[in-house]
N, C-alpha and C positions, 0 to 999 in steps of 0.2 A: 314489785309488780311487773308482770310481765304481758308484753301486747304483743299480738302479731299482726303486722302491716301488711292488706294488700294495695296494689296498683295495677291500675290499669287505663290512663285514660286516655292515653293515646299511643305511643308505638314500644313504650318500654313494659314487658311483662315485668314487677316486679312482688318480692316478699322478703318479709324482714322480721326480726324478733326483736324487741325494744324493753330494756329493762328502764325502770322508774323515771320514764322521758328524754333520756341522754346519753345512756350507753346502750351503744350495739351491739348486739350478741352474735345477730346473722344480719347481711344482704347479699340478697342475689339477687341480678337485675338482666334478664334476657332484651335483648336490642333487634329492632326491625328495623334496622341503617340498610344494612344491603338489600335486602328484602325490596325500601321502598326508593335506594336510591337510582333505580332506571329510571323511576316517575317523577322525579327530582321533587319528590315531598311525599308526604304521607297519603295512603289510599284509604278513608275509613272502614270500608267493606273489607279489603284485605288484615287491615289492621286486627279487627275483631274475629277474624279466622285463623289468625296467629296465636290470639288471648289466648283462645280456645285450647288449641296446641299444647300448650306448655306452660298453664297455669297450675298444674296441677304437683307436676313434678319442680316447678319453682317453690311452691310453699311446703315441698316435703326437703327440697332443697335446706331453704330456710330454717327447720326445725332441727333440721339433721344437723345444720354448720352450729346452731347452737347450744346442738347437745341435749333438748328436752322432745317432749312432744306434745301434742294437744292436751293432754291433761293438766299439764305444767303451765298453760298459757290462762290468763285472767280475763284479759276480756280479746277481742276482733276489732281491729279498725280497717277499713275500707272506702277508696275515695270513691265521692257520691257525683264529684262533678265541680268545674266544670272539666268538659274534655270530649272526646268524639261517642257521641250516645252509645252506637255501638259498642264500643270499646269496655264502655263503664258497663255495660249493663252483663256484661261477662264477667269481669270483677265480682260486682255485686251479688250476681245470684249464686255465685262460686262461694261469696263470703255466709251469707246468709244461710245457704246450704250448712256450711260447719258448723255456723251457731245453731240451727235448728237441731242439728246433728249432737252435738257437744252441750246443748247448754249456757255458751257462754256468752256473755253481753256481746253485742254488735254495736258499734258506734261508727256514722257515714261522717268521713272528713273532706272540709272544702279540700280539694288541693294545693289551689293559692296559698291559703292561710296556710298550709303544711311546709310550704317550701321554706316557709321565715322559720320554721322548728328545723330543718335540715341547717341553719347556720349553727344551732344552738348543740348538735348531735358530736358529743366529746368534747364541750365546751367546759374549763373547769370553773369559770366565774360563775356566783351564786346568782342565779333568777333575781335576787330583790337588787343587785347592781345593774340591770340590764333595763329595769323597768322602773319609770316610763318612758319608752324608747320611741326610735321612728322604725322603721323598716321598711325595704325595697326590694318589691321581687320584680324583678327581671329578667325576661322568657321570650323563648318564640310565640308566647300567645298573650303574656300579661305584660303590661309595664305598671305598676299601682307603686305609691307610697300609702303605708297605715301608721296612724298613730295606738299605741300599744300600751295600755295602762296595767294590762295584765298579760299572760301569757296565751292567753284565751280571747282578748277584745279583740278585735278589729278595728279601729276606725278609718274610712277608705277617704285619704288626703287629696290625692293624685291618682290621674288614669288616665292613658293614650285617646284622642279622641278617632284614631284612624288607625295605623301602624301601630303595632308591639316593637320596641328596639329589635327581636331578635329575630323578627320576621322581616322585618327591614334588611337586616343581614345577610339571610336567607336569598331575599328576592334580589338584592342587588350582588352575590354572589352567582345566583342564575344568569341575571342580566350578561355579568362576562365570562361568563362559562368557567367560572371557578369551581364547581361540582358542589354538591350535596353531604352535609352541612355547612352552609356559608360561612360561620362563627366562626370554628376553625381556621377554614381555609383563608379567610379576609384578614384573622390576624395576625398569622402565619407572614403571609403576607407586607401586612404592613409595617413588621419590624423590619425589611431589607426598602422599603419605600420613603421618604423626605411628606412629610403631612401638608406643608407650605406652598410646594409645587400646585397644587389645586386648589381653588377658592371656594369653600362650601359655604353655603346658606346659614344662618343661624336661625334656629326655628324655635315657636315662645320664647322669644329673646327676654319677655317683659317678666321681670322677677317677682310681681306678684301673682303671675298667673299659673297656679298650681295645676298646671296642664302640662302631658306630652303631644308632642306629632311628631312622626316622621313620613310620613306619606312626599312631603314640599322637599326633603331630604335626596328619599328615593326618585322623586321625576328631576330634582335636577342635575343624578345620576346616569336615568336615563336620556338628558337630553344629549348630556356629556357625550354618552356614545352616537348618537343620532349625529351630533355637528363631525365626529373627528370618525364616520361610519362604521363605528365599531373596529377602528384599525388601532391598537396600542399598544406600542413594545412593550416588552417585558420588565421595563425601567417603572414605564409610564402606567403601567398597571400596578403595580408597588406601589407606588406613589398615590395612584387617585382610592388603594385600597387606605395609606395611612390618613388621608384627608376624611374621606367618610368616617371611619373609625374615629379618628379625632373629634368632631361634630357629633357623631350619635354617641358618645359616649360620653364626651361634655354637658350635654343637654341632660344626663340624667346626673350629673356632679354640680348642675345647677340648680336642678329644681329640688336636689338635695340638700344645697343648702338655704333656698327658699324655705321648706317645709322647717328646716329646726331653728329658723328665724320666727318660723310664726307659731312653732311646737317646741319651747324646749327642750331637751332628751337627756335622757342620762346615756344613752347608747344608740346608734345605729346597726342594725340587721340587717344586711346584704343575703338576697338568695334568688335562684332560679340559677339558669343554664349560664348567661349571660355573666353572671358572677364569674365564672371561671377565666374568665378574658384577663389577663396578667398587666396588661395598658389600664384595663379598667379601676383595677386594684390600687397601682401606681396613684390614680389620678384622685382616689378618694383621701389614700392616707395622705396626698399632700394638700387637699384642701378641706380636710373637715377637722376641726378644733376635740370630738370625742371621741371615745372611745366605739371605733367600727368592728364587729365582728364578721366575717365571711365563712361560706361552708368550706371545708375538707371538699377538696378537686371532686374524689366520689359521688357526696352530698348535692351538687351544683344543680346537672340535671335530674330527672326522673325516677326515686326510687322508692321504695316501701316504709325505709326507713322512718322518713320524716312522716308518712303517715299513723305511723304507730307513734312517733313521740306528742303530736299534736290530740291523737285519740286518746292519749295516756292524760293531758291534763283535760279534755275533753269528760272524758271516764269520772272524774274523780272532783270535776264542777256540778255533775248530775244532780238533780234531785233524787232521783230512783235509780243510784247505777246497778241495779244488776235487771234492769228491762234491755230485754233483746231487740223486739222490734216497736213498740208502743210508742215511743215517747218523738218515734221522728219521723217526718215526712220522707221517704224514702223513695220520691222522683229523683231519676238522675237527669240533671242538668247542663247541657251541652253551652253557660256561657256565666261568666260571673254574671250574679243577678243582682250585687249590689252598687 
């Protein structure tokens, strides 16, 4: 069966062709990095007049890299949200357009929940060893742990009550004018840095408490520069990049293993941007006892793919899978609502 994935929900155009949940046929993923990095972060309004731009010729992109064309394709999947209203709501009438056009099921995919399918995208282990798992996406917008009975459940464990990990990144990457995206650049960074050098906060230190923060992280970040006014060698900025990093990257290898103390798993699912951080990777496989999958570098951040693999088992839980628009509330939602 074949899906094709759009996205759009915030600064990555992207589309994808996805055969039977797991193998990629096409991605193409266009970026508004330069675009929004004078404004050193995303501009919504600009965002959604870039969609516009180049959605079009992304999804023939897509079709063309994998050799078929709309007629070839079974159903549409398309993120509904969350993500910058604008943003989605160009996606969506683009996708909705096809299926009214074409005929073919539309199915709206959370995004969130899509990124834990971008770990699974070439993955050769069978689905019934994977589950019942945990999962962790970790993004510039989300930090959640879910518990996973299915390939399709959700259940939300964990969620930041302030800061996302990777916006924390971001903002304290601003802070010392390490440019836009901070994730990158602070990890970069932190491998020529000593983590010791710098005394960071341990934030939800308390192990039952299936919560993140990093807000107490980031100000005592900013106080850092405030005492020493913003002056730090090139040593001393290495160094207080491997300290943060160390902390906000712990905090999520702790509440990690909080959650499969209180959830058993047969597996762990690492996804979102955040995944791609190589320190981060390190610190799982040396402290989780199963079996952790993470995405392919590509998979990490924002692409179409994972949305067609999540639509594909989406599709195919239906009651009525070949209803186009019926069966689904089809507001797009600028914030996880669960």
């Amino acid at each position: 069966m074949l899906v094709l994935g759009i996205e759009s929900s915030c600064d990555e155009t992207a589309a994808a062709v996805v055969e039977d949940g797991r193998k990629v046929l096409s991605s193409q993923v266009f970026s508004q990095i330069e675009t929004h990095k004078v404004f050193g972060g995303v501009v919504p309004e600009i965002a959604a007049r870039e969609h516009l731009k180049v959605i079009q010729p992304m999804v023939q992109a897509a079709l063309d890299e994998a050799s078929c064309t709309l007629e070839d394709i079974d159903a549409i999947a398309v993120t509904q949200g969350p993500g910058l209203v604008g943003a989605l709501l160009v996606g969506i009438t683009y996708a909705k357009g096809l299926a009214l056009g074409t005929g073919k099921p539309l199915i709206p995919v959370n995004h969130v929940h899509a990124h834990i399918h971008g770990a699974l995208l070439g993955l050769d282990a069978p689905l019934e060893s994977l589950f019942p798992g945990l999962a962790l996406v970790v993004s510039g917008g989300h930090t959640n742990i879910y518990y996973m009975a299915n390939p399709t459940d959700f259940e939300l464990l964990a969620q930041t009550i302030d800061d996302a990990c990777g916006e924390s990144f971001d903002k304290v990457a601003k802070l010392f004018g390490l440019g836009y995206p901070g994730g990158p650049r602070i990890e970069a960074l932190a491998k020529q840095g000593n983590p010791n050098h710098f005394q960071m906060p341990r934030m939800v230190e308390e192990k039952k408490r299936l919560l993140f923060s990093y807000s107490g992280l980031k100000t005592h970040m900013v106080n850092l520069r405030h005492r020493n006014k913003g002056v730090f060698t090139d040593e001393e900025t290495a160094d207080l990049c491997a300290a943060f990093q160390e902390e906000a990257l712990g905090q999520l290898v702790r509440k990690l293993e909080s959650a499969l103390a209180l959830k058993p798993a047969s597996s762990i699912l690492v996804a979102g941007g955040v995944a791609a951080n190589q320190r981060f990777r390190a610190m799982v496989d040396e402290a989780i006892n199963v079996p952790v999958y993470f995405p392919h570098l590509r998979y990490c951040s924002d692409n179409a793919a994972m949305i067609a693999a999540l639509g594909y088992h989406q599709f195919n839980t239906q009651t009525h899978p070949q209803s186009v628009f019926s069966d689904y509330d089809w507001d797009a939602f600028s914030r996880y609502h669960r």
